[in-house]
Structure formats: C-alpha cells, structure tokens
C-alpha positions as CSV (number, residue, x, y, z in Angstrom):
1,X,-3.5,-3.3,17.6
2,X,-4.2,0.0,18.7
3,X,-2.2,2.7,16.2
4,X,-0.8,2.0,12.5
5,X,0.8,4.4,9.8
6,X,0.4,5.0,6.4
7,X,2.1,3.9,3.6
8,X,0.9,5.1,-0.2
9,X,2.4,3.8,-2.9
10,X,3.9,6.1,-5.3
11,X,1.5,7.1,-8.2
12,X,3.5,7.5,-11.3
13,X,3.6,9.9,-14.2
14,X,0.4,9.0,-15.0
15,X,-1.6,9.5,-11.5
16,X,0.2,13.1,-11.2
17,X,-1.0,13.8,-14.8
18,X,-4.7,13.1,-13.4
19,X,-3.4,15.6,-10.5
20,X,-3.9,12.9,-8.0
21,X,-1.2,13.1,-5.4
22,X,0.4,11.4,-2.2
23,X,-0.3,13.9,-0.1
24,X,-3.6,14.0,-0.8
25,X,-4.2,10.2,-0.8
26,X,-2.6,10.5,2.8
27,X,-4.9,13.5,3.7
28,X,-7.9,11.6,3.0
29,X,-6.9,8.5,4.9
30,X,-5.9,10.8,7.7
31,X,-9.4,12.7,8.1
32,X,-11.7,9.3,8.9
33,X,-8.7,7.9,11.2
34,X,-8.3,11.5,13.3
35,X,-12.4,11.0,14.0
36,X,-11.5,7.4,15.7
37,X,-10.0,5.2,18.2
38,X,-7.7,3.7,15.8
39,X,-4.6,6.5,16.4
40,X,-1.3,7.2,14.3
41,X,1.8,6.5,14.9
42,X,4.5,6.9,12.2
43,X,6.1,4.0,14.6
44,X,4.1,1.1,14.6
45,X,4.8,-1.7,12.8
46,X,1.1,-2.2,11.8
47,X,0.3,0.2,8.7
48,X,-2.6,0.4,6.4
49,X,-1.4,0.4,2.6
50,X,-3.0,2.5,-0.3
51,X,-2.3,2.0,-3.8
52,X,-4.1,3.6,-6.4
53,X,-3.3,3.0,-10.1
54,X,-4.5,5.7,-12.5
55,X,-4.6,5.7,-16.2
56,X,-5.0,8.4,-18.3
57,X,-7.5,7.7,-21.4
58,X,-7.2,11.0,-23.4
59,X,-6.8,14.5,-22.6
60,X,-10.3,14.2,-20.8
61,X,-10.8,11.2,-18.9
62,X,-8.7,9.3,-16.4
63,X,-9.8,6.0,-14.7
64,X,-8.4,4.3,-11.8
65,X,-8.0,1.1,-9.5
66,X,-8.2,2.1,-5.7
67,X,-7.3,-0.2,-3.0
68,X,-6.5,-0.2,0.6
69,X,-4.9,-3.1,2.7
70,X,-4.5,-3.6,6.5
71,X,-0.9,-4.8,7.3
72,X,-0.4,-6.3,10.8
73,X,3.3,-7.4,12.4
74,X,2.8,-11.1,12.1
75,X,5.3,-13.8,13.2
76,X,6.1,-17.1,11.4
77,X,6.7,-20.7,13.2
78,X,10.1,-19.9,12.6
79,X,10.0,-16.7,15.1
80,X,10.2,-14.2,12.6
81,X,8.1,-10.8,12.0
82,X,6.5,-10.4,8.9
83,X,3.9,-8.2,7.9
84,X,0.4,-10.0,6.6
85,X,-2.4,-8.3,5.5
86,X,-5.0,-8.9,7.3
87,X,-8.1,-6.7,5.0
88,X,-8.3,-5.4,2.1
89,X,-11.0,-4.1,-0.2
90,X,-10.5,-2.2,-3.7
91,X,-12.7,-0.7,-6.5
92,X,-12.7,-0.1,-10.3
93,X,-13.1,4.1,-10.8
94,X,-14.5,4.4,-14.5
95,X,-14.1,7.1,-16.2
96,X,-15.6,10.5,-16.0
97,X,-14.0,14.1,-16.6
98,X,-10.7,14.9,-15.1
99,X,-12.5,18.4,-13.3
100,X,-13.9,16.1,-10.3
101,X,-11.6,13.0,-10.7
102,X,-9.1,14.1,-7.6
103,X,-12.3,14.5,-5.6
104,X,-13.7,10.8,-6.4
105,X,-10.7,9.5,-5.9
106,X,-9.8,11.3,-2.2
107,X,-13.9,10.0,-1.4
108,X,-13.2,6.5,-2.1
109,X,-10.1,6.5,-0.4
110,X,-12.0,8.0,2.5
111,X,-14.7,5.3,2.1
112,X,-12.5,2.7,2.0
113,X,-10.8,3.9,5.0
114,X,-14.3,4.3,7.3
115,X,-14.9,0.7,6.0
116,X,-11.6,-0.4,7.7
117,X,-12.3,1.4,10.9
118,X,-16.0,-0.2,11.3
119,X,-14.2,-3.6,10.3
120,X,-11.9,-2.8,13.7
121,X,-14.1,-1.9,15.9
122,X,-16.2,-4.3,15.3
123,X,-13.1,-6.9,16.2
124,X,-12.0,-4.4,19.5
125,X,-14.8,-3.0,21.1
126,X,-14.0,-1.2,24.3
C-alpha cells in the first residue's frame, strides 16, 4: 500500500452546531499525510476513515468521540474485494468550552493520523 483517500463521515446537526466541519476534519488529516511517504490518491481503493461524533451539552460545552480507521482492499476465499480495516485507534474528547473545541478536535485528528503513519512505516520501511 502506497497511497489511500479520505473518507469522513458526515457530522450531523450536532457536530456543525459545535462548528466542527468536514472540511476541516479532512484538512487536518491532510496536513500530517502531505509531510510523508504515505501519498493521496482520491483513487485508491485503500482509504483511511474518520468519524467523529459530537454532542452538544448546553450552550457552552460540546464533547466528542474521535476515531480514525485504516481500510485496506482485502479479498475473501471466495475471490472477492472487500475493504477490512486493518487499524484503528479512537479517543473520548470531554468537555471544555466551545471557543477552542474545533481546535482540539482538528489536533486529535491530526494525532491520530501521525500515529497511523508511524504505525506504516514501521510495517514499509524503504
């Protein structure tokens, strides 16, 4: 595996009412992978899969579950391509105030994501 793309899941009222977005989620995966070996490519069948579910508490506080999955094209006895995940790590986001909560979310995505790429190289050095 040498390229992937990126699929994030769509957020919901309630992640847009935290002012979390796609795009950004996207942005911050982006950012780690330009910096690496491991290079985009809208068509490969290998894609790396973020899903973050936000929850809005009250007016002031929103907390959220991030998670990011590998998916790799794998086939089944029967000959068949199906896609597996092969990683996949996720953390609990408490609470805090919704003034910095974009920004802790786009760094854990972003953590998450360098975690992936030291996780792949390790498994294809040059």
């Amino acid at each position: 595996m040498k390229d992937v793309h990126i699929v994030v899941e769509d957020l919901g009222q309630e992640g847009r009412a935290c002012n979390v977005t796609e795009d950004g989620i996207d942005a911050a995966i982006r950012l780690p992978l330009d910096a690496s070996r491991l290079r985009l490519n809208e068509k490969s069948a290998d894609f790396i899969y973020a899903n973050v579910s936000v929850r809005r508490r009250d007016d002031v506080e929103c907390v959220a579950y991030v998670s990011l999955s590998l998916y790799r094209r794998l086939s089944t006895p029967e000959g068949q391509f199906v896609p597996g995940a092969v990683w996949h790590k996720g953390i609990v986001m408490g609470g805090g105030a919704m003034s910095d909560f974009v920004q802790r979310v786009d760094q854990r995505i972003g953590d998450l994501t360098k975690q992936l790429i030291a996780e792949w190289i390790k498994a294809n050095p040059r």
